[in-house]
Structures are given as C-alpha cells and as structure tokens.
C-alpha positions as CSV (number, residue, x, y, z in Angstrom):
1,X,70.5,74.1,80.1
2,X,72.2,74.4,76.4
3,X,75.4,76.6,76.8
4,X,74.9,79.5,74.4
5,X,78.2,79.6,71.8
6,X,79.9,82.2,73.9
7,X,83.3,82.0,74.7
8,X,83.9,82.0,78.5
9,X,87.6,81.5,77.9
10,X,89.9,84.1,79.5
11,X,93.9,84.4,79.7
12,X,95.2,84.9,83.6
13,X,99.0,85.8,83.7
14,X,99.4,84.2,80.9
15,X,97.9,80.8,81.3
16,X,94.3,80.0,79.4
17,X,91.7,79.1,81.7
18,X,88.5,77.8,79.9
19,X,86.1,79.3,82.5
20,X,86.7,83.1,84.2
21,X,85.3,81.1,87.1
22,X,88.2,80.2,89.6
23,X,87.9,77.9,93.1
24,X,89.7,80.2,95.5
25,X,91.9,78.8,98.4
26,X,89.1,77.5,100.8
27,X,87.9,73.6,102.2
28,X,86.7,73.0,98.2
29,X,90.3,73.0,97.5
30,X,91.8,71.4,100.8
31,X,92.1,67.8,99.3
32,X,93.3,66.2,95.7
33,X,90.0,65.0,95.3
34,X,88.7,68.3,95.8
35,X,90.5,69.8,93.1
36,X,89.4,67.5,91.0
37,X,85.9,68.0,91.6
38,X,86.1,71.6,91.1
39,X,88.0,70.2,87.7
40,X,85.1,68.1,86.5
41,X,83.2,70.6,87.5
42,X,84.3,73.6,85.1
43,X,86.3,75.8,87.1
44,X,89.2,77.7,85.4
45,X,91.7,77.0,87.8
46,X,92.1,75.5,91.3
47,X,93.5,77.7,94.5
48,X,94.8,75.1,96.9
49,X,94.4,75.7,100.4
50,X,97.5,78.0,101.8
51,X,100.6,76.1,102.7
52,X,103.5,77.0,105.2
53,X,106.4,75.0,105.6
54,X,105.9,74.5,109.4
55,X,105.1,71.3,111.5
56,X,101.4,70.1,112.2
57,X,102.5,69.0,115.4
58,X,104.1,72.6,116.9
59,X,100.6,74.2,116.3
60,X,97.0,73.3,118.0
61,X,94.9,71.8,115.4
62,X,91.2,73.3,116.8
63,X,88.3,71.9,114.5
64,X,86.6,74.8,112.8
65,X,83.5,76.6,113.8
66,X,81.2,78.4,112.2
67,X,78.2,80.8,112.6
68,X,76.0,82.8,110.1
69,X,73.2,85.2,109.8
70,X,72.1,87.8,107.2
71,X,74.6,89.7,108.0
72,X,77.7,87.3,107.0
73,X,79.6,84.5,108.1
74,X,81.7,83.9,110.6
75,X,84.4,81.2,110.3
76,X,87.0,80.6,113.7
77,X,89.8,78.0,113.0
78,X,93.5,77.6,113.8
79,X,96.2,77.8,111.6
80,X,96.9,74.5,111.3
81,X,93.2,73.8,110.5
82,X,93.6,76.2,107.9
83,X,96.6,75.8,106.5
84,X,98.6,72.8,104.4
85,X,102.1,72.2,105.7
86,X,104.9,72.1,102.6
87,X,105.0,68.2,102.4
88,X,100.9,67.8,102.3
89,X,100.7,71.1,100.1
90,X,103.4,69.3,97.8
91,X,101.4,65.9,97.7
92,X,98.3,67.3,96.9
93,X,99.1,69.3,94.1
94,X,101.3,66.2,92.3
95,X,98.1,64.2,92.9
96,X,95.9,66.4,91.1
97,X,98.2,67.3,88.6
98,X,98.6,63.2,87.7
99,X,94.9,63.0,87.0
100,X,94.0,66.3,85.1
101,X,95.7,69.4,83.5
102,X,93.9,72.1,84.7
103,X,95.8,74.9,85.9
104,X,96.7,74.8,89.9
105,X,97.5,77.8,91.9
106,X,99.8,77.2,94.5
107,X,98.4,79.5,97.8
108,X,101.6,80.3,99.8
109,X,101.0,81.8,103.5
110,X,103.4,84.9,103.9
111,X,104.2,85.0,108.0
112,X,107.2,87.1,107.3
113,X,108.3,88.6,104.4
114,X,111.9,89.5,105.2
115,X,112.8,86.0,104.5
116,X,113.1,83.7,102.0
117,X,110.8,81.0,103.5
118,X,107.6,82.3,101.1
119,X,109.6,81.7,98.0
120,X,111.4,78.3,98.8
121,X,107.8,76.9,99.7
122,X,106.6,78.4,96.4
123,X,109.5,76.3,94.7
124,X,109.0,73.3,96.2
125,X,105.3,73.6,95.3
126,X,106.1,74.6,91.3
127,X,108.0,71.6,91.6
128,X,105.3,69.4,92.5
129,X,102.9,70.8,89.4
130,X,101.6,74.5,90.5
131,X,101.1,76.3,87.0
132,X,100.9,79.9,89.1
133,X,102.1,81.2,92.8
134,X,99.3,83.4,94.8
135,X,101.2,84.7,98.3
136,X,98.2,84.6,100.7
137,X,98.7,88.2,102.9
138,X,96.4,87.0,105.4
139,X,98.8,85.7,108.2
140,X,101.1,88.5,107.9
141,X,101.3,90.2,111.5
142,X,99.0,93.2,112.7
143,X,99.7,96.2,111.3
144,X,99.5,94.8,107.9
145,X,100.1,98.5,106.1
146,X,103.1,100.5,107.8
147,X,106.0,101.5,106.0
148,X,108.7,98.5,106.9
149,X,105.4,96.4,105.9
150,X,105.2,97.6,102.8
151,X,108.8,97.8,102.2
152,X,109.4,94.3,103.3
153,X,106.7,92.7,100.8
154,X,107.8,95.2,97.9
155,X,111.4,93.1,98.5
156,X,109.8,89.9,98.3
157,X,108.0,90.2,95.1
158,X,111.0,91.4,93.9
159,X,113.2,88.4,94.7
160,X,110.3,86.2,93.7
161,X,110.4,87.5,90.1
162,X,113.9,86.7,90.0
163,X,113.2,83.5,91.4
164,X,110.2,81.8,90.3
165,X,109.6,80.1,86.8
166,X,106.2,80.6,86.9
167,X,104.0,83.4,87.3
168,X,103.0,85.0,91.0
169,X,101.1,87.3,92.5
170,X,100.0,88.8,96.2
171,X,96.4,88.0,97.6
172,X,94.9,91.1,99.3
173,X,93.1,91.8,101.9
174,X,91.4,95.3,103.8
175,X,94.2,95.8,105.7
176,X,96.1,96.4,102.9
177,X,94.1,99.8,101.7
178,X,93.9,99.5,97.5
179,X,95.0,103.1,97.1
180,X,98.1,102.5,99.1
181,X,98.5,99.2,97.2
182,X,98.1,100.8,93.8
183,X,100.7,103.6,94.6
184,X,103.1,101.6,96.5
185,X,103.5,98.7,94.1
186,X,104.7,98.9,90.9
187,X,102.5,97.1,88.2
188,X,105.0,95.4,86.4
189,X,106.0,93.9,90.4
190,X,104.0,90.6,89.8
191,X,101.9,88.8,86.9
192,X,98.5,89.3,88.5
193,X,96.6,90.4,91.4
194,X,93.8,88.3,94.0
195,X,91.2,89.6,96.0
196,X,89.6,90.0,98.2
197,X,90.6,88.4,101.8
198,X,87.9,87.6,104.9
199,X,88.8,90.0,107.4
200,X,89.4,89.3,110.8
201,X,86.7,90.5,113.6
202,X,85.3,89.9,117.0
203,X,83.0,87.7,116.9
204,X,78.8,88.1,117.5
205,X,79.1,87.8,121.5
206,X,76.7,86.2,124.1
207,X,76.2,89.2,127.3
208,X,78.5,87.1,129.0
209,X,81.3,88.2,126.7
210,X,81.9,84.4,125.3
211,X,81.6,83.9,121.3
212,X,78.6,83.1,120.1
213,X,79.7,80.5,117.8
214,X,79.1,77.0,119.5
215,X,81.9,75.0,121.2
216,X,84.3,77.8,120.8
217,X,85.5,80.0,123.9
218,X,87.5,82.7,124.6
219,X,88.2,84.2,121.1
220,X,88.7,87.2,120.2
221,X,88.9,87.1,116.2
222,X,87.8,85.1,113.6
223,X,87.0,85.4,110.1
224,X,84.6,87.3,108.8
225,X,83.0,87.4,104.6
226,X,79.9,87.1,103.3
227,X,77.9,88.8,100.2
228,X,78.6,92.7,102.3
229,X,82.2,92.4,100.8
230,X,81.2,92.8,96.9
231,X,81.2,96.3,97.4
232,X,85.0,96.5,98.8
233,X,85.6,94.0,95.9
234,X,84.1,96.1,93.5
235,X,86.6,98.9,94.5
236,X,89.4,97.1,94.9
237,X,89.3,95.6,91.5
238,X,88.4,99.1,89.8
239,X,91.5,101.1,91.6
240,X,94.2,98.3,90.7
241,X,92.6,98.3,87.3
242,X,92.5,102.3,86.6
243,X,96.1,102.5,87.9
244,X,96.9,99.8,85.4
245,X,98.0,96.9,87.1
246,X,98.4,93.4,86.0
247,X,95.6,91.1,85.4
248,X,93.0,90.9,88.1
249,X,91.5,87.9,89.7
250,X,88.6,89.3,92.1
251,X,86.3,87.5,94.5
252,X,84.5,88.1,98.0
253,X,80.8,88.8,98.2
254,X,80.0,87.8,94.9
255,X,77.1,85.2,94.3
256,X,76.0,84.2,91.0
257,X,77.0,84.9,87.2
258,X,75.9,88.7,87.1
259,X,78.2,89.5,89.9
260,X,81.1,87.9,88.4
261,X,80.0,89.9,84.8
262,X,80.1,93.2,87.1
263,X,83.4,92.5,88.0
264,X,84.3,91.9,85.1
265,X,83.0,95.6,83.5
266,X,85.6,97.1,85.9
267,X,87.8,95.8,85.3
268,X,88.9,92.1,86.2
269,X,89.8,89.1,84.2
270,X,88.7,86.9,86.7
271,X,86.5,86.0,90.1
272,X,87.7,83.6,92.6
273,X,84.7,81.6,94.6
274,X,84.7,79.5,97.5
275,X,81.8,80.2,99.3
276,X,78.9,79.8,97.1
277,X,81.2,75.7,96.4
278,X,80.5,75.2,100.0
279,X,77.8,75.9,100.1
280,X,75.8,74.8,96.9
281,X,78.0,71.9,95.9
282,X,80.9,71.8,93.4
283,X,78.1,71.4,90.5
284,X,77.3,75.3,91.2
285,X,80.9,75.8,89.4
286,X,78.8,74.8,86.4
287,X,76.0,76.3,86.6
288,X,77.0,79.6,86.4
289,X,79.3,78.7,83.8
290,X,76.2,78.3,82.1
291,X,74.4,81.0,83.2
292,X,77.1,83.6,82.5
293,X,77.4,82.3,79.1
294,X,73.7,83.1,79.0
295,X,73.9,86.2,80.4
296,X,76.8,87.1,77.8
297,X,74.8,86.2,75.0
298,X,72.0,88.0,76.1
299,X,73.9,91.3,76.3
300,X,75.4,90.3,72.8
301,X,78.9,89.8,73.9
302,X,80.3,86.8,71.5
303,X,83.4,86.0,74.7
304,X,83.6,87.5,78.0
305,X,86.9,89.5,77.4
306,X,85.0,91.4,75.7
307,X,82.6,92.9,78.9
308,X,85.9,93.6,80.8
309,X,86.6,97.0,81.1
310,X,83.9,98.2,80.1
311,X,82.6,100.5,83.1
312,X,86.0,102.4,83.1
313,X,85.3,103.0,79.2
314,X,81.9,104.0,79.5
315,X,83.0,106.7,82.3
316,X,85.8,107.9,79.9
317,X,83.1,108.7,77.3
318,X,80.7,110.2,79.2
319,X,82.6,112.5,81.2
320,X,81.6,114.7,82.8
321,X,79.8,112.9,85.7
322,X,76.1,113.8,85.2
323,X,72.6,113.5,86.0
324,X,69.6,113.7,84.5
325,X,67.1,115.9,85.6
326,X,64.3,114.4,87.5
327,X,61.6,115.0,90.6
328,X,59.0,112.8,92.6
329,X,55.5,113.0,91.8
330,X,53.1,111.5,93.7
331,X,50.2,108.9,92.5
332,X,47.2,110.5,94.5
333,X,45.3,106.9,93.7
334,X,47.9,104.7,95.0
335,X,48.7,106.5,98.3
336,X,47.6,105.3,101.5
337,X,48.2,108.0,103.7
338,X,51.0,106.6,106.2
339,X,53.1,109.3,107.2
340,X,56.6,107.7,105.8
341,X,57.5,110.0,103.2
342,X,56.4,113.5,105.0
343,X,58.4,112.5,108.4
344,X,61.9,111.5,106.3
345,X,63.8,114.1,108.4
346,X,66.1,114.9,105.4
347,X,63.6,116.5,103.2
348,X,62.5,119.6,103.3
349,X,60.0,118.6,100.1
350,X,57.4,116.9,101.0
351,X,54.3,117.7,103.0
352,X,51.5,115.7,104.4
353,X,47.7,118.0,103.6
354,X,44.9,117.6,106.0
355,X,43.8,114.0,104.8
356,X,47.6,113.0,105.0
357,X,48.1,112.7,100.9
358,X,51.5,114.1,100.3
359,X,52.4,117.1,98.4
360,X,55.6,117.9,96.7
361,X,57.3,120.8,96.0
362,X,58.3,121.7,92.7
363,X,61.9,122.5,93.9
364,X,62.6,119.0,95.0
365,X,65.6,117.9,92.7
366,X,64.5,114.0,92.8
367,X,67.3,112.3,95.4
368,X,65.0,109.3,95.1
369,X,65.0,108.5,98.9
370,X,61.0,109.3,99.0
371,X,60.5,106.2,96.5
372,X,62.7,103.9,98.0
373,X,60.9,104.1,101.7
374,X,57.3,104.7,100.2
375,X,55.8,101.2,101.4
376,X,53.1,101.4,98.6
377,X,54.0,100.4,95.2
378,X,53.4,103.2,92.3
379,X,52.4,106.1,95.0
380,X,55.7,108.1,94.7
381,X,57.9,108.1,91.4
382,X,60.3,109.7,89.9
383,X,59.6,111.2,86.5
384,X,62.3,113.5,83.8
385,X,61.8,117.2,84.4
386,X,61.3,118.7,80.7
C-alpha cells in the first residue's frame, strides 16, 4: 500500500529510530543476518538475543520446544539455547553494524547483580557497535522482588550510569510488580525502560504428569507469552509513565498496528515485537509500519509522538471518573426466547414472562453484561436514560 505522509519517526533515549516498531531480543534477532533482515525490513531498532559472558560448553545446549493453543505459547529452551555467549554476542553485533546503521540494542542477561559481570559484558558489546544497553531481568534468581533484590539492581544501574557511554536500561518482567518498580527506582536511574518479559510457568501436562510439549521430559518451567499479556503491558507501561519515568519501550501481547497505537496513548514511545516476526515473517515489520501510518492518518495525527500520552491526558481533563447514564431494553422482535439473559445469576433485573420474552426492570442501571451473553444480535441493547 502507499504509506500515508505521517511521520512514524520517534526518539528512544535519545537515539532516532525511523519506525516506533522495534525487533525485541528473540530467534529474529539471534543471527547478523537476522538483524539485517529486521533492518531491510523497517524496524526502528534491533534487540539482539541476550548475551552472558559464560562458556557454551559448561551449559547443556537442549534444542527448543514449543507448544501453542488459544490460550498462549509455550516456549522450553536452555540457556545456552537462549542465550549469546560474549564472544558470539560481540561478533554479531560488529557484523551487523559493518553492513547497516540502524540502531542495535545490546540485550545483556543479569544472573547476579552484585557484580560487575553485567556491565563489563555491556562494554565489550558497546565496543563492538551497540548504540543502546537493555539488562535482560529474566535470569535473575527466584525471588525476583525482595528487598536485597531490589537493592542489588538499584546498585547496578547505578554503577552502569557511571560506566556506560551509551544509554541503558532494565527489561522487566511480572516478577518485578510495576508499582514496586515505579517507587523503588528512581526515574532519572536509567535512559529508558522495556517490557514486558514471558513469564515462566508449568507447562500444559499429559495425566501422567510429563510436559505436553513433544520430545521434552521432565520440566517443570518454561516460558510462557502470547496475546493474554497486552493487558499486563498495558499497565505496566501506564504506571511507569504516570510516575514519570524515562522513555518507554513496551511489548508482549501486542499484535498488529492498533495495539502498538494503544500503547502508545498511555504512554510509551515504543513497542518491541518478536512474536508476530516469527511468526509472519520479517516483512510483517513493514506492514504495520504501513498500517500504523494509516491508522495515524486516519485519526489525523500528522507523527506518532503526537498519540503518546494521550489517554493519561484525556483522564486528567475528564476527571472525575464517570458514566453515563444508561439501561437495557429489550427488542421484543429479535428475541428468541432462550433463557440466557433471565438465568445470569448476577441480576436481579431481568425476568422471563410466560412465553419466555424477557422483561426488564426500570431500576437496572445498564452493567451491560445482558448484551454481551444475549446470543441473538439486536434483542438486548443498551440505550441513554434521559
């Protein structure tokens, strides 16, 4: 399609990215020639996969396996397979950045923050081209959120910002609650903000108690994300943006250009994808570049900075929260008498007459939940009490 002339250009701790649309840390960005796909492609910026200065050979390298269902997606893999060691991590960022200029985002894996381990990796890695340092949360110990936690990471953000001659910032996850986050870090700590992590979970399990991913046995945990985490994502990115913390780049569960817009309106800068690269091909990247532009132009922004924020403001000026006043009515015509409305045990509203046509009471305050089970289109609405 023709790109609309809408500006899709954003800023991101202080580096331009021509697209709000970033390639998170994920098998897209496991490779140089990934990277550069994602690059021809349109993303913003590249994630690589996390690295850890540790030795491929002193960790079992199990393939990945995978299972899905409408529900999510569940992804079991060792840390080797899902990690870069220092010298690979190093390679493949000097390779990409020899063949384009697109901004790379060095992932660093965080297994303890005490030391300085995190932050000489993250050197060695702005040495080799990274633009921008995300540390990746996710292999930090269980529990993620205690006190000495919380402490230890607030000290190595610290002595990254001293260190580092680029700009940083943490990747979250749910084990890190966002309202603990928000008052336990202080904004000016780091340059921006990622999110939001796969979460680690049992597994869907056979009655024997084994995994029901194929070829894998034993497990316990494995990683969980899918299209129920935009909500969480949602959340997180309009806490850390109400308590005013630096510029947000926000992904998990989101799916196409309107999600990434939503984002956006509370708050974020940015969205990070890796999902919907695997699994519609790195040409998706463009796509919704074009479709978001579309979208843009059709609410009549003229650049996509300015949609962000939005929600919070339109909150502000509408306070206080309200409703208007509305009630269901029901469409004698369209009913077919079925019995779902009257037997919602909630409601104390609604009750079925002799040939099973619903009445409503005049004192029903118009929750909505009546016209959201009714299976027949048009028989229950809500309508504006005068």
């Amino acid at each position: 399609m023709d790109r609309p002339d809408t500006s899709l250009t954003v800023s991101f701790a202080g580096i331009a990215l021509n697209s709000p649309i970033i390639a998170a840390s994920a098998p897209p960005t496991e490779s140089a020639a990934a990277m550069l796909a994602c690059a021809k492609a349109g993303a913003g910026a590249v994630v690589t996969k996390s690295t850890v200065d540790y030795s491929r050979s002193d960790w079992p390298d199990m393939p990945r396996r995978a299972m899905r269902n409408r529900r999510g997606l569940w992804i079991q893999g060792s840390f080797a397979s899902e990690t870069l060691t220092l010298d690979e991590g190093s390679a493949i960022i000097a390779e990409t950045r020899q063949a384009t200029d697109i901004p790379i985002i060095a992932s660093v894996g965080v297994l303890d923050p005490s030391t300085d381990e995190p932050i000489e990796t993250a050197l060695r890695l702005v040495g080799a081209g990274a633009n921008m340092v995300h540390f990746d949360l996710f292999y930090l110990p269980q529990p993620r959120c205690t006190d000495a936690v919380v402490t230890c990471l607030r000290d190595l953000f610290l002595r990254a910002g001293k260190a580092l001659p680029v700009p940083f910032g943490p990747k979250l996850n749910a084990d890190i609650p966002v309202h603990r986050f928000a008052a336990d870090f202080p904004p000016d700590l780091f340059d921006g903000i990622f999110l939001l992590d796969s979460i680690r979970v049992p597994p869907p399990l056979l009655m024997t108690g084994e995994p029901r991913i194929n070829a894998w046995h034993g497990g316990l945990e494995c990683s969980l994300f899918g299209e129920w985490q935009k909500p969480i994502t949602l959340q997180y990115a309009r806490v850390l943006a109400d308590a005013g913390m630096p510029p947000i780049c926000a992904g998990g569960g989101l799916r196409n250009a309107a999600d990434v817009l939503e984002v956006v309106l509370l708050g974020a800068t940015c969205a990070q994808m890796a999902t919907q690269i695997m699994i519609h091909g790195y040409d998706w990247i463009r796509r919704t570049n074009d479709e978001l532009a579309a979208l843009l132009a059709r609410e009549h922004f003229g650049n996509i900075t300015e949609a962000r924020g939005l929600a919070l403001q339109g909150r502000n000026r509408l306070a206080p929260e309200h409703v208007s006043p509305v009630r269901a009515v029901v469409n004698a015509s369209k009913c077919k008498p079925c019995g779902v409305c009257s037997t919602l045990a909630f409601c104390s509203f609604i009750e079925a007459q002799a040939d099973g046509v619903p009445v409503i009471d005049e004192a029903c305050y118009g929750c909505g939940f009546c016209e959201l089970f009714c299976p027949h289109d048009g028989a229950i609405r809500m309508e504006r009490v005068s």
